[in-house]
C-alpha positions in Angstrom: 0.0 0.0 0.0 1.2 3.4 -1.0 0.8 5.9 1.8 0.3 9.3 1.1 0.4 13.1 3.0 -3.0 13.9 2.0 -5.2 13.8 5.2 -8.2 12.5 3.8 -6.4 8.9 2.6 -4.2 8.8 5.8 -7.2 8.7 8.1 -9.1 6.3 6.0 -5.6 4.1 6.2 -5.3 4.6 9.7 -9.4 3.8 10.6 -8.9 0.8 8.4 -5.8 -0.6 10.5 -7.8 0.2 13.8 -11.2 -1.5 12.8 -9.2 -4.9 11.7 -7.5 -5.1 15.8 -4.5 -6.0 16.0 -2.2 -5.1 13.0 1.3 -5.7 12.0 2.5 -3.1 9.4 5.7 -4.5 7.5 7.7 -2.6 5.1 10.9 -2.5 2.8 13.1 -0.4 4.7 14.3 2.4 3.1 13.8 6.2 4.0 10.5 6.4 2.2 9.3 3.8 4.0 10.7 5.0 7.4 9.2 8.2 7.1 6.0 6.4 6.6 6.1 4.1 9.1 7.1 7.2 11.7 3.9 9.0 10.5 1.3 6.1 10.9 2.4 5.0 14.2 1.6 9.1 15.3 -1.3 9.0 13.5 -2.7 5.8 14.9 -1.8 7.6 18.2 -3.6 11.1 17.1 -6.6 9.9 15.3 -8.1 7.5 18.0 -9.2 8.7 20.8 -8.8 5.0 22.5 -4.9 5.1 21.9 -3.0 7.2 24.8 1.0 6.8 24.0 2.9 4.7 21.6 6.0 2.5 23.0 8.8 1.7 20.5 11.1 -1.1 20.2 14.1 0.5 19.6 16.6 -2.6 17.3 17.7 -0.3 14.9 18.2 3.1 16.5 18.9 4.4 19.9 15.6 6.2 21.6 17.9 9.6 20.9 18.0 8.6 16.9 14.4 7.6 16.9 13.0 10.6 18.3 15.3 12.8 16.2 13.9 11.3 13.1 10.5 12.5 14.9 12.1 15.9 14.9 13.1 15.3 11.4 10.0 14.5 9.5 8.2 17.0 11.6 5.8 14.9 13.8 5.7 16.0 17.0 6.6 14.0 20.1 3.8 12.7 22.3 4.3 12.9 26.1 3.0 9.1 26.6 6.5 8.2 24.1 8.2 5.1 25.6 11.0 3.1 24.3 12.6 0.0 25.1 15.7 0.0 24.2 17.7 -3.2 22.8 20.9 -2.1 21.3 22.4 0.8 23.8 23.4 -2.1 27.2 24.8 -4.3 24.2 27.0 -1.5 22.4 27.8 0.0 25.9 26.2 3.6 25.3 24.8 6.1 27.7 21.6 5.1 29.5 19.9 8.6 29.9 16.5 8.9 28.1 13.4 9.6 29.7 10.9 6.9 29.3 12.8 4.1 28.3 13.7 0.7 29.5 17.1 -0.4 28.4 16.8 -4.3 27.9 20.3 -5.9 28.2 20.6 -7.8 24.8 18.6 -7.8 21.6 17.0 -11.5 23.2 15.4 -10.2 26.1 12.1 -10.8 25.4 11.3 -10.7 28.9 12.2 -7.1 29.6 10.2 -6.8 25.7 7.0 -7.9 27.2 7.3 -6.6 31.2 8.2 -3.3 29.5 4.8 -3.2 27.4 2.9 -4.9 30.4 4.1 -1.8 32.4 3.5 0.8 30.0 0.0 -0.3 28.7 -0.9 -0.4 32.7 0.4 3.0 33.6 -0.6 4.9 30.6 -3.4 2.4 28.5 -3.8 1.7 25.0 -0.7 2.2 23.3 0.6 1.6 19.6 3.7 -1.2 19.9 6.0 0.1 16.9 9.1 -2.1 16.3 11.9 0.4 14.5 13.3 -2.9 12.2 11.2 -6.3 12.8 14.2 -8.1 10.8 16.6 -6.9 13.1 14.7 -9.1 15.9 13.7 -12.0 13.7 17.6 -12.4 12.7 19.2 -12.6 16.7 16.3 -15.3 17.4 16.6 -17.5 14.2 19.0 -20.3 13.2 21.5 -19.3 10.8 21.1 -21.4 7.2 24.1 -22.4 7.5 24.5 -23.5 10.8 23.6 -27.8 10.4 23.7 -28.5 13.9 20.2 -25.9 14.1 18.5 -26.9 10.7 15.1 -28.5 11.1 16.3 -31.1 8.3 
């Protein structure tokens, strides 16, 4: 699906994504896309009146990086923004942003799901946006070449 600025279209995208539930929104990543993908996940936010914050799994970019592309593509940043943070404990960078949860490798789905669990009951509904889904599925899967792991 081809996304588009015009407000009309971007609403009637964004009520069809929240009258379908639960959706998983999967793209070619490229700076297109990104910009995209930024822009739904605030508008999902903005245009339902249910939602109230949006967390962010950060696999690709550091909370600082995601919320400067924010800046960047002019959407503002909501006060209810969380981020978990997978990459900064593993790549030994500061731990300093507000409303995030820095999970200590790119594995810990634990700390993934308390984080949300925590968020969801402090501020509600949220929008769960993962910044590279790839990036997750590759630290969790079996490399191809790796015969001891192959399901063969």
């Amino acid at each position: 699906m081809i996304f588009t600025d015009r407000d009309k279209e971007r609403e009637e995208v964004v009520k069809g994504f929240l009258e379908d539930g639960s959706t998983l929104v999967l793209g070619r990543r490229s700076a297109m896309v990104e910009r995209y993908f930024y822009k739904l996940a605030y508008d999902l936010y903005s245009l339902n009146e249910d939602i109230d914050g949006i967390v962010w799994l950060c696999y690709n970019s550091t909370p600082r990086k995601v919320k400067e592309r924010f800046e960047s593509y002019n959407i503002p940043i909501i006060e209810n923004f969380w981020c978990i943070d997978m990459i900064s404990s593993m790549i030994g960078l500061p731990k300093n942003e507000k409303q995030t949860v820095y999970c200590n490798t790119p594995t810990d789905y634990n700390c993934i799901f308390l984080t949300i669990d925590y968020v969801i009951k402090k501020i509600g509904r949220a929008v769960i946006a993962f910044d590279d889904v790839n990036a997750c599925l590759l630290y969790t899967s079996p490399s191809p070449r790796d015969l001891s792991t192959s399901r063969m």
